[in-house]
N, C-alpha and C positions, 0 to 999 in steps of 0.2 A: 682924220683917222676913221671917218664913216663909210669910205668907201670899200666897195668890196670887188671883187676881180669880174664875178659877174652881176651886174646890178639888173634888178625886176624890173616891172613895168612901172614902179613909182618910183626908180628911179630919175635924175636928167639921165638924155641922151639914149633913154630904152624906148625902141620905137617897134612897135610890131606890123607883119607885113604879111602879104600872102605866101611869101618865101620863109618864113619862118620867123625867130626871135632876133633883131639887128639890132645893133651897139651903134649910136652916131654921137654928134652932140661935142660939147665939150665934158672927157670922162679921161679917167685913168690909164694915162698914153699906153700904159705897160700889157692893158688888155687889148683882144681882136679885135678887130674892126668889126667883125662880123663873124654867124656863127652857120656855118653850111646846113641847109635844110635838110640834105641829100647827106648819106652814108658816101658814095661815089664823091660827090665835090669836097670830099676835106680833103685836106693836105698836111703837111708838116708844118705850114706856115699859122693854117687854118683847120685845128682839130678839135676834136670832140671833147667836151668835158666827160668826165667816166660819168657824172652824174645823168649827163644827157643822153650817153649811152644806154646806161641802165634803165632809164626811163622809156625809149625806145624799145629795149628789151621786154620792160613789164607791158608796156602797151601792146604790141603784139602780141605777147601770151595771152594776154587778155580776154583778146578776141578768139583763143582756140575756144574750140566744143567740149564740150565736157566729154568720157569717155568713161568704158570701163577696162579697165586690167584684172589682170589672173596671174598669180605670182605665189610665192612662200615666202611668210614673216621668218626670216632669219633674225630678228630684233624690233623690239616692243617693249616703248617704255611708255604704260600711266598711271604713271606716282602721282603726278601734278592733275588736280582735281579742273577738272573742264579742256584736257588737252591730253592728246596724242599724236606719240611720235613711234614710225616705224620703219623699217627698213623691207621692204618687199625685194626677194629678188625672183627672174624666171622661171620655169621650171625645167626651161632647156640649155640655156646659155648661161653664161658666167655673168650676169648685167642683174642690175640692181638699181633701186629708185627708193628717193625717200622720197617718204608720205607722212604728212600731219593731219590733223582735225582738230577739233572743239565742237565744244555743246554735245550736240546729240550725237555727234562722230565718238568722241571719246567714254560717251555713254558704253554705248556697241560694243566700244574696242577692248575693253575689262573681260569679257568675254572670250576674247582668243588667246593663244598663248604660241609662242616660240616652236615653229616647225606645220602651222598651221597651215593650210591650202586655201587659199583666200580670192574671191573676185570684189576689186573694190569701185564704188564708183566716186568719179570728183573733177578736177579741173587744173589744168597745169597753172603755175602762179608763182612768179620772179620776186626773191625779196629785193625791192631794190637798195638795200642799204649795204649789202654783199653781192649782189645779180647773182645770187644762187636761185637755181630752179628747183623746184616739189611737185608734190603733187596735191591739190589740198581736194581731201576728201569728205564726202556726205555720209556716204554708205559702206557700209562692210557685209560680205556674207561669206559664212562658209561654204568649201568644194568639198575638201576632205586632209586628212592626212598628209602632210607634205611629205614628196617625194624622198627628199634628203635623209626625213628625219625617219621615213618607215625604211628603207635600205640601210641604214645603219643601225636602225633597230632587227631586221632580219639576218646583218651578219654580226650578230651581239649573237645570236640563238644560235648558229654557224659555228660559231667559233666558243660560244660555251659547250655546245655538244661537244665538239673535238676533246674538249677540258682543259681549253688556252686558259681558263678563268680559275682553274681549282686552285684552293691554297694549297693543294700538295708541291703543287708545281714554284709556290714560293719559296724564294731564297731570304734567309737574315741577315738584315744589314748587320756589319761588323760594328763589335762595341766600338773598337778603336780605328779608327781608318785610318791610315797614313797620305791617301792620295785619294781625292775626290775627281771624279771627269766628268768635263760639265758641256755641256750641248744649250746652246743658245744662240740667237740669233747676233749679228755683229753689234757691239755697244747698245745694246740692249740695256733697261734697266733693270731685267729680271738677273743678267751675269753681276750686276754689284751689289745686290740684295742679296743673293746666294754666296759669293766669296767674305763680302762685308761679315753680315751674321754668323758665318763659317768660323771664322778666325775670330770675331769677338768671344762665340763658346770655347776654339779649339785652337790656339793661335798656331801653333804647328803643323796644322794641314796645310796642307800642297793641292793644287789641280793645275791638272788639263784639260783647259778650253777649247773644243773644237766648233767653231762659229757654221749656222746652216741657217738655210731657210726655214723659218717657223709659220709660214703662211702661203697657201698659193701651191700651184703644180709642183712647183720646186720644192715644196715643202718636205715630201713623206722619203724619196728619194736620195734625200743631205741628211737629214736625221736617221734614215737606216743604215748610209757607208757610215755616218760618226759613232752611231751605236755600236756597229761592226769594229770599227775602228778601236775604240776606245776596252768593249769586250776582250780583247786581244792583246791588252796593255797588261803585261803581268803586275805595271808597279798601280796600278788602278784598283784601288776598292770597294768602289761604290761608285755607281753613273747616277746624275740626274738630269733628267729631258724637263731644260726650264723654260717657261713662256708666259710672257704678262698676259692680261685678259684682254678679250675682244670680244664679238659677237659668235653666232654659232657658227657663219660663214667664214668667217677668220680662222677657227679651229678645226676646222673640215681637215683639213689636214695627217691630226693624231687620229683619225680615227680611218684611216688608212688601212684597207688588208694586210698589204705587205708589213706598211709599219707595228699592226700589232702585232703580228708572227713573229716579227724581227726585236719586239721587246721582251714576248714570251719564251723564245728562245735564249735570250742572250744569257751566259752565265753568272755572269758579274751581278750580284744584285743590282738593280734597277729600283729609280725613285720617279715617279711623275708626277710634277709640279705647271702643269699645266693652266691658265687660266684663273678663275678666283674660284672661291669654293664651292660657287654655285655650279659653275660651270662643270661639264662632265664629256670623254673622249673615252673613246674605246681602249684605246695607251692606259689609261686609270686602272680597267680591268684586267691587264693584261701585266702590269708592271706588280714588285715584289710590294713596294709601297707604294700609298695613295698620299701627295701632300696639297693640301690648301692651296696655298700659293709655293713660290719660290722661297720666300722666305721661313716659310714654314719647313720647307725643304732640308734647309739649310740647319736650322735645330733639333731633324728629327735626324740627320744624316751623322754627327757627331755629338759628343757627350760637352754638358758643361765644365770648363774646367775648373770650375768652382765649386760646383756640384760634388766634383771627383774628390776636389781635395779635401774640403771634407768629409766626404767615406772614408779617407784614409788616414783623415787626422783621428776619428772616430775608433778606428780600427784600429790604429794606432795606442789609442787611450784603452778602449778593450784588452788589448795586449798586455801594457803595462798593470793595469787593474789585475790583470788573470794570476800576472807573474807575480806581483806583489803579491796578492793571496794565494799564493802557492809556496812560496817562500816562508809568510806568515805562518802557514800553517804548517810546513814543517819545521819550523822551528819552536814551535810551541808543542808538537809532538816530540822533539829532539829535547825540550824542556822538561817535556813530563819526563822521557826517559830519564835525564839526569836528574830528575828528584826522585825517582822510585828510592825505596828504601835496598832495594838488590843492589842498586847501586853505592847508592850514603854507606851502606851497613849492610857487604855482603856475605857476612855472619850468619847473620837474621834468618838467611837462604835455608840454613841445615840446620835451624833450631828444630822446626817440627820433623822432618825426617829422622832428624836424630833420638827424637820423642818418639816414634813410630819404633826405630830401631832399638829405644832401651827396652823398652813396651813389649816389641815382639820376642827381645834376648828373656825379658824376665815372664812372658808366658812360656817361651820354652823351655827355661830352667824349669818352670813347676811341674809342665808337662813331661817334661823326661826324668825326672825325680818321683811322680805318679807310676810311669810305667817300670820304673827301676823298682819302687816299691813294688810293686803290684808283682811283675816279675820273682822278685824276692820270696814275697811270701808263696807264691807259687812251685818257687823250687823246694821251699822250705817244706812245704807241702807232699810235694812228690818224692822229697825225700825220706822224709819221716814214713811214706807210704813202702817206698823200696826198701830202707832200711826193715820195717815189720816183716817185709815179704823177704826178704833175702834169705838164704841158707846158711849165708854165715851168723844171723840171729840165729839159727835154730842148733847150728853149734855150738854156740856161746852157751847155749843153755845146757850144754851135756849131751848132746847127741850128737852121733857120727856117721859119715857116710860111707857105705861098704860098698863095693865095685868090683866088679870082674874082672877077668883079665882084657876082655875086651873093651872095658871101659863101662857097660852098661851097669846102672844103680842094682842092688841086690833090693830086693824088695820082698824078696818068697824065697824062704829058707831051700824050699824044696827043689830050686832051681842050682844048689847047690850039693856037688859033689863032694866026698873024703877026696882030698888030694889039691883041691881048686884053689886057685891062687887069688887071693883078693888083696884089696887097696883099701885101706881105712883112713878117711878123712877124717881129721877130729879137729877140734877147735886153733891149733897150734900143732902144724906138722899133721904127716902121712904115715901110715903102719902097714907093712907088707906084713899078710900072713898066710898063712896055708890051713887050709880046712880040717881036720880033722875028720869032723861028724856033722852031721847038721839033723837036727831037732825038730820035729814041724811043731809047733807049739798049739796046743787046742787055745782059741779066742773066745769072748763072747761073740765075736761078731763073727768069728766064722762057726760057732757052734750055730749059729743060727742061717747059715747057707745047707 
């Protein structure tokens, strides 16, 4: 059981030659005979171990020149303390190269960051345990500004002046959605983190998946007809544009002219869940909301329904709280009512009125028994006066009143003729007489005229 398929030089039966490594001997019938020096002489009968391929491979690279390139870090990772790893690509082509270092390479490399303009120098180098090719590099220096990443920065400024970016222009996702549309790439894992999480908050949402390209030429063009598409869906309440993370190269894509126009545009609220949350596309700025991931997407896009039910069970209890003390309290005012005494002993009501009412009857009896006196002795008064003055007192007393025939008082004998006919009032009865004579009588008071 020591044997192995291909046995070393301390093996039996390994014999080395100017042809290369030869198997003879007595060995393990099930291996070659022999292993071809020459790529050219293997065959089907006689082939290569991948081992010895790959070794052929490193060997060769080996011997290239060191070299330098000129490229844009589209990705740079050095977390890991004495190593770097990055992804250089062109600045004209779609091509791409990874590049490692250590030691003093990864020293340097802390220094540049994602979209940088970079010339690096170092030497091609095969792992041969995968026969993948790198680049392993010494040196790093900066050029300037990577191409990619200052034109995306200059139609950021473009298309904010326009005011693709203002939040006027944002639309509110609906509390309630009914139907989410969802833009993802085919079996993607970003579609079962979005629908998953969807219906664990909201189990009654519905979507519409329209599968596109999320990476690549074909990317900005599939996501603009599904955005189109999906806008257009009256039973659609909400789109999200979902895509797991990648590098910045992979997400060239969202940040597309047409594609942000075509998200700025679209009516339908709009969610971009692009990337992780470091990551950033001009679609971010452009869309109604910004989510982390997809999955984040998915929580901010519908309500918990658990969440919900409690507001309502809440609202609920409020309700019944209110009505009860509303109830409470009018009954406890319907209570007082029916203990007032108006009501026990509505008697009680007209006591004092009726107190007011004897009150006012017996000051006006006093009062009009004041002016009846008062009255009284007034006329008593004015009678006792008329009666002094009257002519019938002065009758009573023996005097009488003589009159003409015209009726006027005789007062002056001298106004009296023989023959004149007068009226004698006396105290009882009238006396017609006839004059006879009339007499001027001498007075004291007219002797003294």
């Amino acid at each position: 059981m020591s044997e192995t398929l291909f046995p070393t030089s301390s093996q039996p039966g390994y014999r080395s030659s100017g042809t290369g490594r030869e198997l003879g001997g007595d060995v393990n019938p099930t291996a070659p005979a022999e292993i071809p020096r020459l790529a050219r002489d293997t065959t089907a009968e006689q082939p290569w171990p991948v081992s010895v391929l790959s070794q052929k491979f490193h060997d060769a690279v080996s011997k290239w020149p060191g070299a330098w390139i000129e490229g844009q870090i589209v990705e740079i990772n050095t977390r890991r303390s004495g190593s770097a790893y990055l992804t250089v690509r062109d600045n004209f082509e779609d091509i791409s190269i990874s590049v490692m270092g250590f030691r003093q390479f990864a020293v340097m490399a802390r220094d540049f960051h994602q979209g940088d303009r970079v010339v690096i120098h170092g030497h091609p180098d095969l792992w041969v345990k995968q026969t993948r090719l790198s680049f392993m590099a010494d040196d790093i220096r900066r050029v300037g500004t990577g191409d990619l990443k200052q034109q995306i920065e200059e139609l950021r400024k473009k298309l904010k002046g326009e005011g693709l970016f203002d939040l006027e222009r944002k639309v509110p996702l609906p509390e309630f959605p009914t139907r989410i549309g969802l833009v993802c790439a085919p079996q993607a894992r970003a579609e079962g983190d979005v629908i998953t999480n969807a219906r664990l908050r909201w189990p009654t949402i519905e979507f519409t998946v329209v599968h596109a390209h999320v990476q690549g030429p074909q990317c900005p063009p599939d996501v603009i007809a599904a955005i189109q598409r999906l806008d257009t869906d009256p039973t659609v309440d909400v789109i999200i544009v979902a895509r797991g993370g990648g590098s910045f190269e992979d997400l060239l894509g969202f940040s597309d002219e047409g594609l942000v126009r075509a998200a700025a545009s679209c009516q339908t609220p709009l969610v971009s869940a692009v990337g992780h949350e470091d990551d950033w596309t001009l679609i971010d700025l452009a869309a109604d909301l910004r989510a982390s991931t997809p999955t984040d997407a998915a929580k901010r896009a519908v309500p918990d329904v658990n969440e919900q039910l409690q507001i309502v069970a809440e609202g609920r209890r409020r309700i019944r709280d209110r009505i009860t003390n509303m109830v409470g309290n009018e009954s406890r005012l319907i209570e007082g009512y029916a203990n007032r005494p108006s009501l026990t002993q509505p008697l009680l009501m007209l006591e004092r009125p009726q107190r007011l009412v004897d009150e006012a009857g017996q000051r006006l009896d006093i009062a009009l028994r004041r002016i009846v006196d008062d009255a009284g002795l007034t006329v008593e008064k004015l009678h006792a006066s008329l009666t002094a003055l009257s002519p019938q007192s002065t009758l009573n007393r023996g005097y009488a009143v003589v009159q003409a025939s015209d009726g006027h008082v005789v007062d002056d004998s001298s106004s009296v003729h023989e023959g004149d006919g007068l009226t004698i009032t006396l105290r009882h009865g009238t006396v017609v007489a006839t004059a006879e004579s009339a007499v001027e009588e001498t007075t004291p008071a007219r002797q003294g005229q």
